[in-house]
C-alpha positions as CSV (number, residue, x, y, z in Angstrom):
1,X,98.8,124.0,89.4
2,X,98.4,122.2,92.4
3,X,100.3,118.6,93.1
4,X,97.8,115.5,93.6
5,X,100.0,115.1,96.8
6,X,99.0,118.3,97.9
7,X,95.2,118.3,96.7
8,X,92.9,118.4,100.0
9,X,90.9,115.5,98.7
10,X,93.8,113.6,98.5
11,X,94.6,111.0,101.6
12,X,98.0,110.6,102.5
13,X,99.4,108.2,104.7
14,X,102.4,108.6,107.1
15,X,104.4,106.6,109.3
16,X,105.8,108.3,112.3
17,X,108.1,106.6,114.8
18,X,108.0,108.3,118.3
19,X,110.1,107.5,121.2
20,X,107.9,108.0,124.4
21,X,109.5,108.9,128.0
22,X,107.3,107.2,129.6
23,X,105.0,104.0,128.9
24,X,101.5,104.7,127.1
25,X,98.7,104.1,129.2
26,X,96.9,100.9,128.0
27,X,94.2,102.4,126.2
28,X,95.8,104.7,124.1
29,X,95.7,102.6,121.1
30,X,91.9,102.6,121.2
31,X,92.0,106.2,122.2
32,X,93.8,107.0,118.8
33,X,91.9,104.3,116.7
34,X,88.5,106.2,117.6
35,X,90.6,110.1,117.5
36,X,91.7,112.3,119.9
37,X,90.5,115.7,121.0
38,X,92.8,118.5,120.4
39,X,93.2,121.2,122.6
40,X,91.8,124.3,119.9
41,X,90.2,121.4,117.7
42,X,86.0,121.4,117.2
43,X,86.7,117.7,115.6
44,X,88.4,114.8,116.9
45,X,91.4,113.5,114.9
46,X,91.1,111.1,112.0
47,X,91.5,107.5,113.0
48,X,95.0,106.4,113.4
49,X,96.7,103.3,113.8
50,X,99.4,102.7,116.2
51,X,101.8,99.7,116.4
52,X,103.9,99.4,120.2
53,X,107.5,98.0,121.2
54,X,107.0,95.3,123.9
55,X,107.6,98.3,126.4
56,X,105.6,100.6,125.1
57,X,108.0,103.5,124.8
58,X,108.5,103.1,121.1
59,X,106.1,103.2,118.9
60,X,104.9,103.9,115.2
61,X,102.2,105.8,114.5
62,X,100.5,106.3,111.2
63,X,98.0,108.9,110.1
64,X,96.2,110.3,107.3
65,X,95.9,114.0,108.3
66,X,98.8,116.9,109.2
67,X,97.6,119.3,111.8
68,X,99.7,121.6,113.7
69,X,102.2,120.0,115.3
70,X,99.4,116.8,115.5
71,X,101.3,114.1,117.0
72,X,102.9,115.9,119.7
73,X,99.6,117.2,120.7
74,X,97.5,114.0,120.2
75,X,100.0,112.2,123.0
76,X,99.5,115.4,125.2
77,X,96.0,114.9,125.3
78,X,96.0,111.3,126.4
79,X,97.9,112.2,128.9
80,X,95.9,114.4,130.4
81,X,92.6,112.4,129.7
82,X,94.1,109.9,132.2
């Protein structure tokens, strides 16, 4: 029996707080409000909200889908897209 949690029709918010070496580039939060291509990906990302410190290196991120090592990868890409 599988857990409603689990179910892929189920939608699942999560909150993820990342701490950034560097400052984000000012149009990431559009970037990640519209997706992000993934290197290996045919789809962009779901839509994801992100909320910044005052310097930008801290920030909270939430999304609805868990993809392989997602978030890691989504900030690579903006950085390259630069």
């Amino acid at each position: 029996m599988e857990s409603s949690l689990t179910a892929p029709i189920t939608i699942v918010q999560k909150l993820i707080r990342v701490q950034l070496a560097e400052p984000l580039r000012t149009d990431a939060e559009k970037l990640l409000c519209e997706g992000v291509q993934l290197d290996g990906e045919k789809q962009l990302t779901k839509p994801a909200q992100l909320f910044l410190d005052d310097e930008r290196l801290q920030v909270r991120l939430v999304i609805s889908e868990g993809k392989y090592h997602q978030v890691k990868r989504m900030f690579a890409a903006m950085v390259i897209a630069s």
